[in-house]
C-alpha positions in Angstrom: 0.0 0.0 0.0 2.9 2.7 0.8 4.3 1.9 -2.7 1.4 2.7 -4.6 0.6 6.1 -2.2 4.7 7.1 -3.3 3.5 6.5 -6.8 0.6 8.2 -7.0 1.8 11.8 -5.2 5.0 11.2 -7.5 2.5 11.4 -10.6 0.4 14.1 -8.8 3.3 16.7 -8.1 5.1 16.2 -11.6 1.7 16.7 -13.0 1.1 20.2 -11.2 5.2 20.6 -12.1 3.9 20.4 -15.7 0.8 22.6 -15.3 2.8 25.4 -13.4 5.3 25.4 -16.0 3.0 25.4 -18.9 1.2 28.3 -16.6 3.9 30.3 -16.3 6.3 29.4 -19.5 7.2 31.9 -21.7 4.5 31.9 -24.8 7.1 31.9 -28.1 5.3 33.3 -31.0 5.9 31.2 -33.6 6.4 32.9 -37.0 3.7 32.4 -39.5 4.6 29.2 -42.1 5.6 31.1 -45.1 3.8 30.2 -48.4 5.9 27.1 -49.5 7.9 28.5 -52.6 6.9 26.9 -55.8 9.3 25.8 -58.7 9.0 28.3 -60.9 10.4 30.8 -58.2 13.2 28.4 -56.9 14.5 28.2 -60.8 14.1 32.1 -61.2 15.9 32.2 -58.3 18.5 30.0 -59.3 18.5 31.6 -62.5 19.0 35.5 -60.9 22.0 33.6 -59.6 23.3 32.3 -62.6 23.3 35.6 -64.3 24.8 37.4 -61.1 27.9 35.0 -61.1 27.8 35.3 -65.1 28.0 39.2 -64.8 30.7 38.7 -61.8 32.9 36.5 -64.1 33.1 38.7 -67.1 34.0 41.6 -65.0 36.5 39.4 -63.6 38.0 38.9 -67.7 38.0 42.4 -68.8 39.7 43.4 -65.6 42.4 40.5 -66.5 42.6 41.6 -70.0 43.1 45.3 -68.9 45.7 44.5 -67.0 47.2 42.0 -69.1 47.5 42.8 -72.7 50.3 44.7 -72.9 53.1 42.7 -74.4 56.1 44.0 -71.9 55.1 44.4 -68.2 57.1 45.8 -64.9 57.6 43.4 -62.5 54.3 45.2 -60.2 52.6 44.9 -63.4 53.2 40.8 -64.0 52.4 40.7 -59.9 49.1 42.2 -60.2 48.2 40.2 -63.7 49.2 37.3 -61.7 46.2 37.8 -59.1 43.7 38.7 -60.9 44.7 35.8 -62.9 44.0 33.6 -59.9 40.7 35.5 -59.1 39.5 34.3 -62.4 
């Protein structure tokens, strides 16, 4: 009979633990579930991308052929063609 009494106020005050706690927890707004995106915006999204890096590399080439066309460079001149080389 004492084991069962233990058991049962055990259950009782972990289940008024739980109520206080819900009581008295802080209430965490969850944000709204945003409108699931659909394909054709993750592939113009992927495609705004694309043309980003696109417009990013052939910046990248003109400033590599500005800096490296001439046929006879200065030493600071072959150092700098060198890393915008490695840029590219």
């Amino acid at each position: 009979m004492q084991a069962s009494t233990a058991v049962g106020t055990i259950a009782l005050v972990l289940a008024a633990a739980l109520a206080i706690g819900r009581a008295f927890g802080d209430d965490v707004l969850t944000p709204p579930p945003s409108a699931p995106k659909t394909m054709q915006q993750r592939i113009d999204e992927r495609e705004a991308q694309r043309r980003a890096a696109a417009v990013a590399q052939e910046r990248r080439k003109e400033e590599f052929a500005r800096r490296c066309s001439k046929p006879v460079k200065t030493p600071s001149e072959l150092e700098d063609c060198k890393n915008v080389y490695r840029e590219m």
